[in-house]
Structures are given as C-alpha cells and as structure tokens.
PDB file of N, CA, C and O in Angstrom:
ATOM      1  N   UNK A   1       0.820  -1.195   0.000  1.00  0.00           N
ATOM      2  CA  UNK A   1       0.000   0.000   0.000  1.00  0.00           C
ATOM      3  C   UNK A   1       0.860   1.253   0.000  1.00  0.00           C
ATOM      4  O   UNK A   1       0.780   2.193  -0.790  1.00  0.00           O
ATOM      5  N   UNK A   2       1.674   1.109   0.994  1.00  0.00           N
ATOM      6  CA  UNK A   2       2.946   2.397   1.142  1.00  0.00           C
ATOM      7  C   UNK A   2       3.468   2.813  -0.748  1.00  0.00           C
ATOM      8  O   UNK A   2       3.575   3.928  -1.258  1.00  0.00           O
ATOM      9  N   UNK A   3       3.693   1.444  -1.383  1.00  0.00           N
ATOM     10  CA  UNK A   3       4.004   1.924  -2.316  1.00  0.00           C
ATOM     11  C   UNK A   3       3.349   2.522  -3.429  1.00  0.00           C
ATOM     12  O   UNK A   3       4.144   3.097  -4.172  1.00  0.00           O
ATOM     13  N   UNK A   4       2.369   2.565  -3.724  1.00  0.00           N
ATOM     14  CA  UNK A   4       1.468   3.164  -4.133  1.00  0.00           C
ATOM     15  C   UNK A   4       1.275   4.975  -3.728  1.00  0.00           C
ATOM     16  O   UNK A   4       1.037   6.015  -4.343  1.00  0.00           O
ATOM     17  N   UNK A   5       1.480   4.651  -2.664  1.00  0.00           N
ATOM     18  CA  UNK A   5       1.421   6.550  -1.854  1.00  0.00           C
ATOM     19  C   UNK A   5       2.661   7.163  -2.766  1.00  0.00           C
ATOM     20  O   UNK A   5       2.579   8.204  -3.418  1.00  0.00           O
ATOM     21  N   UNK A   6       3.912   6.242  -2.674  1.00  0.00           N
ATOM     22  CA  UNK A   6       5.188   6.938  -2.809  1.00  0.00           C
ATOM     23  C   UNK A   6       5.131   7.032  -4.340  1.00  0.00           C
ATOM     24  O   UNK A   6       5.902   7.898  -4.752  1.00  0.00           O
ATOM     25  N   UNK A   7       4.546   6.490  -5.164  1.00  0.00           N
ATOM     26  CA  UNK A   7       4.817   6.607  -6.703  1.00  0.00           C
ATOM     27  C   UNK A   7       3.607   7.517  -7.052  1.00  0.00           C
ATOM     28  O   UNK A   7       3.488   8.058  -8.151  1.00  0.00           O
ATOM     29  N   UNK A   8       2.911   7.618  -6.253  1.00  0.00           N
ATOM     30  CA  UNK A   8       1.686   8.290  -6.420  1.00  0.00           C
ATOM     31  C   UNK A   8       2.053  10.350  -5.936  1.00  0.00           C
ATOM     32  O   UNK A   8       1.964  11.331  -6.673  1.00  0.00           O
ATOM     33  N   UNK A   9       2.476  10.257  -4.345  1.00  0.00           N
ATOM     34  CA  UNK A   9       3.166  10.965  -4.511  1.00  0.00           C
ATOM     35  C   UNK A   9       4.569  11.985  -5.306  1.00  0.00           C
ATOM     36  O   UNK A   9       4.507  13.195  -5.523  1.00  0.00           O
ATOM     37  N   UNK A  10       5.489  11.273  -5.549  1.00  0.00           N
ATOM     38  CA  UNK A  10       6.178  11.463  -6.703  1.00  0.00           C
ATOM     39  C   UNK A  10       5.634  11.978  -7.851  1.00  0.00           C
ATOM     40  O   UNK A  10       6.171  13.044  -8.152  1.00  0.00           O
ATOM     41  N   UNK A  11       4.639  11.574  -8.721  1.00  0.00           N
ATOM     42  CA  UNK A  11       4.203  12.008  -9.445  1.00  0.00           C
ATOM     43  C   UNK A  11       3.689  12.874 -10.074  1.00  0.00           C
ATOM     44  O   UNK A  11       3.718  13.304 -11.228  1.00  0.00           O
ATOM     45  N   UNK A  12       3.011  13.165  -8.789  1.00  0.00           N
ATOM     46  CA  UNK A  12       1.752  14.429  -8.307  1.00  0.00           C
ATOM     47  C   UNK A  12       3.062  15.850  -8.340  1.00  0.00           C
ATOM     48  O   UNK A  12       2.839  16.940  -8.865  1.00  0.00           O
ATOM     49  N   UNK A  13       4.010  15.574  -7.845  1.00  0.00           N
ATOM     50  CA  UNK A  13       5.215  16.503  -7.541  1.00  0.00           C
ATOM     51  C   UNK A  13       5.648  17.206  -8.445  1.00  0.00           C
ATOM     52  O   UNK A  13       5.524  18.402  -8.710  1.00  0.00           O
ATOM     53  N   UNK A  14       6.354  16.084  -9.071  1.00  0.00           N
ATOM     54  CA  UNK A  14       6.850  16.211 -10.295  1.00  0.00           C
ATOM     55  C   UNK A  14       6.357  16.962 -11.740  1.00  0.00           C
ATOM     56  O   UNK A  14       6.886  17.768 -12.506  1.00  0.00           O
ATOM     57  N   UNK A  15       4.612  16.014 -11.670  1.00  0.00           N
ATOM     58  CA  UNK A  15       3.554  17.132 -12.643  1.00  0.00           C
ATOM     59  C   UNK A  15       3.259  18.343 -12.565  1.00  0.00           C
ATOM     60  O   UNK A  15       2.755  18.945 -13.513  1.00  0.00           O
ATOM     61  N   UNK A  16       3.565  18.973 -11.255  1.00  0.00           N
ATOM     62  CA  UNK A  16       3.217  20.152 -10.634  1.00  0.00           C
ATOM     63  C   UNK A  16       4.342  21.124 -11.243  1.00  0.00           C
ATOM     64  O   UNK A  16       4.218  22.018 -12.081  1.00  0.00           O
ATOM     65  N   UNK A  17       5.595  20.619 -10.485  1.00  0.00           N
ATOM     66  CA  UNK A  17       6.885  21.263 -10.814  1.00  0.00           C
ATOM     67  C   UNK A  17       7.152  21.505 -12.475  1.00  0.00           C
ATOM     68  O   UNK A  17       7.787  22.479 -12.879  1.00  0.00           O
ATOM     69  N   UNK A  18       6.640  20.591 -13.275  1.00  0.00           N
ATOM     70  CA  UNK A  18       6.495  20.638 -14.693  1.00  0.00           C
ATOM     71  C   UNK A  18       5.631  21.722 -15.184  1.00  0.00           C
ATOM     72  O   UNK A  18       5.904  22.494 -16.103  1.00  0.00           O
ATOM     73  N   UNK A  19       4.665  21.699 -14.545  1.00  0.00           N
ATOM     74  CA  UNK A  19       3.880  22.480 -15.241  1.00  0.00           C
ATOM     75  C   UNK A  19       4.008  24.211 -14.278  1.00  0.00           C
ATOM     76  O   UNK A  19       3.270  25.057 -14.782  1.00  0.00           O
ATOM     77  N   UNK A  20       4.553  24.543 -13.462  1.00  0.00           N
ATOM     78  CA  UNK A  20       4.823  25.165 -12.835  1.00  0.00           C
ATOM     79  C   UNK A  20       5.864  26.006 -14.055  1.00  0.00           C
ATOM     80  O   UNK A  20       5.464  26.910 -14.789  1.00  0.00           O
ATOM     81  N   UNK A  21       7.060  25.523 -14.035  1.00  0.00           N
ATOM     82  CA  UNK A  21       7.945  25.710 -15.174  1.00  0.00           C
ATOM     83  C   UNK A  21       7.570  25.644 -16.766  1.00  0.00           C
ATOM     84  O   UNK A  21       8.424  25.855 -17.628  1.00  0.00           O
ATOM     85  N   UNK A  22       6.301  25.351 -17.050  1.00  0.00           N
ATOM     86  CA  UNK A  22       5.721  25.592 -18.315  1.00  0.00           C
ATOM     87  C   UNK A  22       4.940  27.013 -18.061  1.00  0.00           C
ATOM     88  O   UNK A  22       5.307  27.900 -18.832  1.00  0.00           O
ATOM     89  N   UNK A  23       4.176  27.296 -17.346  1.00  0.00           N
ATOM     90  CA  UNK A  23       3.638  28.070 -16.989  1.00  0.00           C
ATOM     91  C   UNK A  23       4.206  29.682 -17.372  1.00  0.00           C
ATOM     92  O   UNK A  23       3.828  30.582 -18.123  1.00  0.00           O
ATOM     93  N   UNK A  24       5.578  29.433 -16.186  1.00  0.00           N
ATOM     94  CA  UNK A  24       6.466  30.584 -16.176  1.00  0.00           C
ATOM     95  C   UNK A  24       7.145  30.901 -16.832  1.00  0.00           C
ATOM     96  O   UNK A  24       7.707  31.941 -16.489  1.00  0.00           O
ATOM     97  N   UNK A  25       7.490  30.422 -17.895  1.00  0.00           N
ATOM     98  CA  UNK A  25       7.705  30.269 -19.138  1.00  0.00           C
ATOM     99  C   UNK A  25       7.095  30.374 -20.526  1.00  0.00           C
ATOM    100  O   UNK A  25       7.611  30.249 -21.636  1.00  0.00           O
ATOM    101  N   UNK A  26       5.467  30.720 -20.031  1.00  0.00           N
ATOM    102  CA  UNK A  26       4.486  30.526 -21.595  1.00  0.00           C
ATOM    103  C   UNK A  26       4.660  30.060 -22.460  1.00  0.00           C
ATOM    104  O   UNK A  26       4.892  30.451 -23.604  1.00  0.00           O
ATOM    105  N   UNK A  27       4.531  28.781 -21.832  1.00  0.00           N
ATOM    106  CA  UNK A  27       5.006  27.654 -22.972  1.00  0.00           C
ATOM    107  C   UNK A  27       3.617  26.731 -22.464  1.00  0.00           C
ATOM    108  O   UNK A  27       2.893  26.902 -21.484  1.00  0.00           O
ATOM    109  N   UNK A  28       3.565  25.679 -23.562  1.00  0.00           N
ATOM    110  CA  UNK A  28       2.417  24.696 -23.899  1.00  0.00           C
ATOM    111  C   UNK A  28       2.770  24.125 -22.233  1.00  0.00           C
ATOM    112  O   UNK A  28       3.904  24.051 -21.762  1.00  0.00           O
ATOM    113  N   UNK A  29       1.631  23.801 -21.596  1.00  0.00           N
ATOM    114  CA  UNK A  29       2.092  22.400 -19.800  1.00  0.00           C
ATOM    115  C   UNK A  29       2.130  21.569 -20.375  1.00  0.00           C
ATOM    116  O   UNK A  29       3.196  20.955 -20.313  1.00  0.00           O
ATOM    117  N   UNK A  30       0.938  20.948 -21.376  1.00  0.00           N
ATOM    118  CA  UNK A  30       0.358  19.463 -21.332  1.00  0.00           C
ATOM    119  C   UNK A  30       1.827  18.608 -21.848  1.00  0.00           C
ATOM    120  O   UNK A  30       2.069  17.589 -21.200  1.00  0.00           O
ATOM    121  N   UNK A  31       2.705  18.932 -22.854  1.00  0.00           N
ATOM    122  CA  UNK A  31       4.279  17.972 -22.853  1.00  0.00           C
ATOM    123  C   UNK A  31       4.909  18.139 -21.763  1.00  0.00           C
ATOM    124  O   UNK A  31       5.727  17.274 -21.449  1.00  0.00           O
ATOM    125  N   UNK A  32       4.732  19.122 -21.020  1.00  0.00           N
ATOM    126  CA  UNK A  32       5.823  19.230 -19.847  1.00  0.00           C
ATOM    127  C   UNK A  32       5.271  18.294 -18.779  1.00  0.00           C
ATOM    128  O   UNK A  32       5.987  17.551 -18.107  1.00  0.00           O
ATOM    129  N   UNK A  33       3.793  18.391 -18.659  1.00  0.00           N
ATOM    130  CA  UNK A  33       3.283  17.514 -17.651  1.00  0.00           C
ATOM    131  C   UNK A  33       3.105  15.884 -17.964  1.00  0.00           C
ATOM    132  O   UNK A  33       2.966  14.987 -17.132  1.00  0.00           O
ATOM    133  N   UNK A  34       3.145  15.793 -19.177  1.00  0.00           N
ATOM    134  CA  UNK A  34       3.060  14.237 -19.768  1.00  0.00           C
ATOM    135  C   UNK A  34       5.001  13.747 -19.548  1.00  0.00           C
ATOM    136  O   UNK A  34       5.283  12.614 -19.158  1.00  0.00           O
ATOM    137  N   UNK A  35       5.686  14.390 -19.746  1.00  0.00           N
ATOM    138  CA  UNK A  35       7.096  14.106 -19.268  1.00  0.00           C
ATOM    139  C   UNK A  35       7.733  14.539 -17.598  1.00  0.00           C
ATOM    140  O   UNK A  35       8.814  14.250 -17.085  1.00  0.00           O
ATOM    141  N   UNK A  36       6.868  15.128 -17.195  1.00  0.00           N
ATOM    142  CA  UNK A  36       7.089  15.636 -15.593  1.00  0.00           C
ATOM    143  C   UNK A  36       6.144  14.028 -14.727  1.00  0.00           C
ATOM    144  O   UNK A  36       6.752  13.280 -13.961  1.00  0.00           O
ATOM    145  N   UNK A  37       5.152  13.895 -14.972  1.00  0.00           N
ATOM    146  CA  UNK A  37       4.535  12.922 -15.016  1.00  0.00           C
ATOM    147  C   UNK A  37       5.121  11.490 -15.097  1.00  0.00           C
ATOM    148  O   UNK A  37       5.044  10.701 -14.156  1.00  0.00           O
ATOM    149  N   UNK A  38       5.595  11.261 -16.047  1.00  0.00           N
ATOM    150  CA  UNK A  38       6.887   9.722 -16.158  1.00  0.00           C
ATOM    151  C   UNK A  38       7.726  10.130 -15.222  1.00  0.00           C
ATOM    152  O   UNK A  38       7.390   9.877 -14.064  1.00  0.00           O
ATOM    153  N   UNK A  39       8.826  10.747 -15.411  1.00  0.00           N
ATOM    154  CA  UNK A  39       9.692  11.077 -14.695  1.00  0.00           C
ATOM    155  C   UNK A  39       9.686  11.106 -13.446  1.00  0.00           C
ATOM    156  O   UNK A  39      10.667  10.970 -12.715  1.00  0.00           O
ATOM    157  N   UNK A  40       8.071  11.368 -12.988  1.00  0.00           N
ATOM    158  CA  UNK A  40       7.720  11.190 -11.283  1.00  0.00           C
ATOM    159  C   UNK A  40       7.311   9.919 -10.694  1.00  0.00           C
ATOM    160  O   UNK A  40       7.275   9.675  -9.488  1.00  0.00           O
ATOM    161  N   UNK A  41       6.871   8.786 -12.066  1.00  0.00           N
ATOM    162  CA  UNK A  41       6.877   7.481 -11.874  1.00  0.00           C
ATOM    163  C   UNK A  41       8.081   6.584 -11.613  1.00  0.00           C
ATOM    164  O   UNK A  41       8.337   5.746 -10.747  1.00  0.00           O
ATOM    165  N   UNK A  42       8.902   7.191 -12.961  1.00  0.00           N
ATOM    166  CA  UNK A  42      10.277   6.234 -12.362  1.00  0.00           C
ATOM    167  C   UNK A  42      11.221   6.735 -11.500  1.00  0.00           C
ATOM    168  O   UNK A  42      12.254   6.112 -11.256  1.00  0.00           O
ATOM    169  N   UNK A  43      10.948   7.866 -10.987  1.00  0.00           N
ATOM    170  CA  UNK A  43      11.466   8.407  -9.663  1.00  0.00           C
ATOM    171  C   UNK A  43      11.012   7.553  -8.307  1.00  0.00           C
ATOM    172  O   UNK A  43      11.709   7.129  -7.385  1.00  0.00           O
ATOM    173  N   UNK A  44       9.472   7.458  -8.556  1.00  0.00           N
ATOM    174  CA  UNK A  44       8.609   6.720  -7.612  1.00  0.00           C
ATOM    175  C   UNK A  44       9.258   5.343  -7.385  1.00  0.00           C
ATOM    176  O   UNK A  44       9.633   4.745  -6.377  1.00  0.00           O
ATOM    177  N   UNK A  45       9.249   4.998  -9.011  1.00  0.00           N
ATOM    178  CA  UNK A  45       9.102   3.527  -8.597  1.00  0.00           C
ATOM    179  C   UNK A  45      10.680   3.054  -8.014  1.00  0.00           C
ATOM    180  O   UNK A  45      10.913   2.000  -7.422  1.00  0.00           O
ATOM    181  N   UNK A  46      11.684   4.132  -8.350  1.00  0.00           N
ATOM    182  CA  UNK A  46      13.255   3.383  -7.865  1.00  0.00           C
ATOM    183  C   UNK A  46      13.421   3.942  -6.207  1.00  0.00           C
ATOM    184  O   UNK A  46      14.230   3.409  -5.448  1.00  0.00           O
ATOM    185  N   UNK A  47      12.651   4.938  -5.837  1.00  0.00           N
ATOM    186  CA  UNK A  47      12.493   4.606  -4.322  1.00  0.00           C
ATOM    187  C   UNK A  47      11.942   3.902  -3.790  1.00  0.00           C
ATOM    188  O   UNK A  47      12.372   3.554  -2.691  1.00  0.00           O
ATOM    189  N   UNK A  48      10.653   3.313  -4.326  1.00  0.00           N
ATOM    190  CA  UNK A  48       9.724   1.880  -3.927  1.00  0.00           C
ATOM    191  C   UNK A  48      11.383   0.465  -3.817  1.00  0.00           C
ATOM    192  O   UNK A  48      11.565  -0.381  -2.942  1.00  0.00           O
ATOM    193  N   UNK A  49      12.201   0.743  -4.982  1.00  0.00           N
ATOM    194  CA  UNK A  49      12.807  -0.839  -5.513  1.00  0.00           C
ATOM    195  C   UNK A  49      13.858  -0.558  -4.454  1.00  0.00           C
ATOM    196  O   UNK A  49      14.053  -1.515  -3.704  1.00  0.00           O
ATOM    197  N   UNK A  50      14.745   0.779  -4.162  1.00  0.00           N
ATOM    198  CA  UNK A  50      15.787   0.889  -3.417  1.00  0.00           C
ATOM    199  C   UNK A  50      15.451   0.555  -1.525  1.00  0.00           C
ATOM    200  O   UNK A  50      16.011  -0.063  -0.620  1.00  0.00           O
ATOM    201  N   UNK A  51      14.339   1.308  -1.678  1.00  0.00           N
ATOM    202  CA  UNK A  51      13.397   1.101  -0.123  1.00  0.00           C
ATOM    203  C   UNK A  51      13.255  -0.685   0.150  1.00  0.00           C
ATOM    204  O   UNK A  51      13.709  -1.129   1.205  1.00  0.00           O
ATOM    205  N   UNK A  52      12.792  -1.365  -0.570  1.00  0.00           N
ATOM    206  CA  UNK A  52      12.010  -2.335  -0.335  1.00  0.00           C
ATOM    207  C   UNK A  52      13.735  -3.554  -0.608  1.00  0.00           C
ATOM    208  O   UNK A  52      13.935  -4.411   0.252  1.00  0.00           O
ATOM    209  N   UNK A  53      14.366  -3.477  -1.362  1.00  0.00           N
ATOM    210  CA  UNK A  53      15.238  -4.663  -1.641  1.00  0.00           C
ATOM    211  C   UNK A  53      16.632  -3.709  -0.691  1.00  0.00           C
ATOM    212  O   UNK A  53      17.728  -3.922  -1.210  1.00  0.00           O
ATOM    213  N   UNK A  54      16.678  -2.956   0.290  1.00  0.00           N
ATOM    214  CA  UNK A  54      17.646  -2.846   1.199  1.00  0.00           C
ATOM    215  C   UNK A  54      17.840  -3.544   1.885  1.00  0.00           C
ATOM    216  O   UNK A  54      16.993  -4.057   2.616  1.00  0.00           O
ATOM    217  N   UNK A  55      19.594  -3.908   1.866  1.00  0.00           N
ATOM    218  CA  UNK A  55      20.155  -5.283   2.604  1.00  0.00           C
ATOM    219  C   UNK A  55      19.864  -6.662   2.385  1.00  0.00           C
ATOM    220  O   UNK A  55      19.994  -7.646   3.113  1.00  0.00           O
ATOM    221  N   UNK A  56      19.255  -6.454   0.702  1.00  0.00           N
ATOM    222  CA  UNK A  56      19.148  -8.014  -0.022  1.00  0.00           C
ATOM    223  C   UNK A  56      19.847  -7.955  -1.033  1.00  0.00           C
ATOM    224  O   UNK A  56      19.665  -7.125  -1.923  1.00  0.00           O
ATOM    225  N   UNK A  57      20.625  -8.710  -1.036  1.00  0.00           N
ATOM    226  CA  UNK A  57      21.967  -9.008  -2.328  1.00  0.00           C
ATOM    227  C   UNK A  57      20.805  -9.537  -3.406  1.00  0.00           C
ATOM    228  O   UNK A  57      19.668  -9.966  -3.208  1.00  0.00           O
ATOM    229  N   UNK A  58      21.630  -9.307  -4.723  1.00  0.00           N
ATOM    230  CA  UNK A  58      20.074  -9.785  -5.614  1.00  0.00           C
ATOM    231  C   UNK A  58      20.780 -10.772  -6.427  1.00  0.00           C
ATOM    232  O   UNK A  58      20.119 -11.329  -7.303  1.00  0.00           O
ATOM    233  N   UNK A  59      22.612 -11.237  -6.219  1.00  0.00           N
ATOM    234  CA  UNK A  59      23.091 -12.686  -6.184  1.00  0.00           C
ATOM    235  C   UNK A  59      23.309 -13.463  -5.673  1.00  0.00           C
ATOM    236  O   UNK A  59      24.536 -13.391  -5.612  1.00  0.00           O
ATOM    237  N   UNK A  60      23.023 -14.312  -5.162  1.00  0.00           N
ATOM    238  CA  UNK A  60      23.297 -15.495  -4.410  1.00  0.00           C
ATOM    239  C   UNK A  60      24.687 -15.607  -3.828  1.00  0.00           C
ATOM    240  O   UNK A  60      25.471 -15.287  -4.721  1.00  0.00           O
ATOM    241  N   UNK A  61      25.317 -15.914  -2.754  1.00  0.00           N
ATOM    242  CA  UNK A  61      26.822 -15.147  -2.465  1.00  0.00           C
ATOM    243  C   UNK A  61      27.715 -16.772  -3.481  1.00  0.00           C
ATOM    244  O   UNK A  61      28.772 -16.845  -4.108  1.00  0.00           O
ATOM    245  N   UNK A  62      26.407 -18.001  -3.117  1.00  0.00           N
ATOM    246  CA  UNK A  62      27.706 -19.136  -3.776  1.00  0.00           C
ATOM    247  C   UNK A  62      27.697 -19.305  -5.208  1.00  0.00           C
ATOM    248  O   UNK A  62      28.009 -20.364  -5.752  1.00  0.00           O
ATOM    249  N   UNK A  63      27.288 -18.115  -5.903  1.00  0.00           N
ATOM    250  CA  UNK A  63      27.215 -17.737  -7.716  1.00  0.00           C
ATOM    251  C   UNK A  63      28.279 -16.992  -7.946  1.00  0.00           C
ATOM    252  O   UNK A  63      28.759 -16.684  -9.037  1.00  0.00           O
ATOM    253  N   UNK A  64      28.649 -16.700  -6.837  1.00  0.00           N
ATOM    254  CA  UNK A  64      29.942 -15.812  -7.362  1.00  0.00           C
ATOM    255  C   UNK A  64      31.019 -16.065  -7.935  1.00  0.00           C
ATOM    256  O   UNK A  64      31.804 -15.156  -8.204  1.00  0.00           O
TER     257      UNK A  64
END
C-alpha cells in the first residue's frame, strides 16, 4: 500500500513542478506535464525498488 502513496506521490510533484515551469515560461504544460509525469513514476518507482530490496543481495553469495 505504502508503495502506491510513494509513486503516487512522486508524481503528483513532479507534474506540478512541470507544469509550474511551463507556466512561467508561456510555454504549452500538457508535454511538460506528460514528461514531468513519467519522470515522477520512475522516480517513484526506484524509491519503492531501493526502499524495499535494502540489505538483499540480488546474487546469491555461492554464484559468485
């Protein structure tokens, strides 16, 4: 559930800050917010992957 908030959050941020900077700028939002938008997903989602797989090796130590 947490993760959902955090990619959800992120997002919301990010679209804002995008279009914030389209704005002030008089320029078109809707590309800035369709790329502010991703960008707040895979922001989201690599704090969800870094948060959640801390202090798990993701090789096996006897593959080495």
């Amino acid at each position: 559930m947490k993760e959902k908030i955090i990619v959800s959050t992120a997002t919301l941020v990010t679209s804002l800050a995008s279009y914030y900077y389209a704005k002030t700028g008089n320029k078109d939002a809707i590309p800035y917010m369709m790329l502010g938008g991703f960008l707040g997903a895979v922001i989201g989602e690599t704090i969800v992957y870094l948060t959640t797989s801390k202090g798990k090796s993701q090789i096996p130590k006897n593959k080495i």
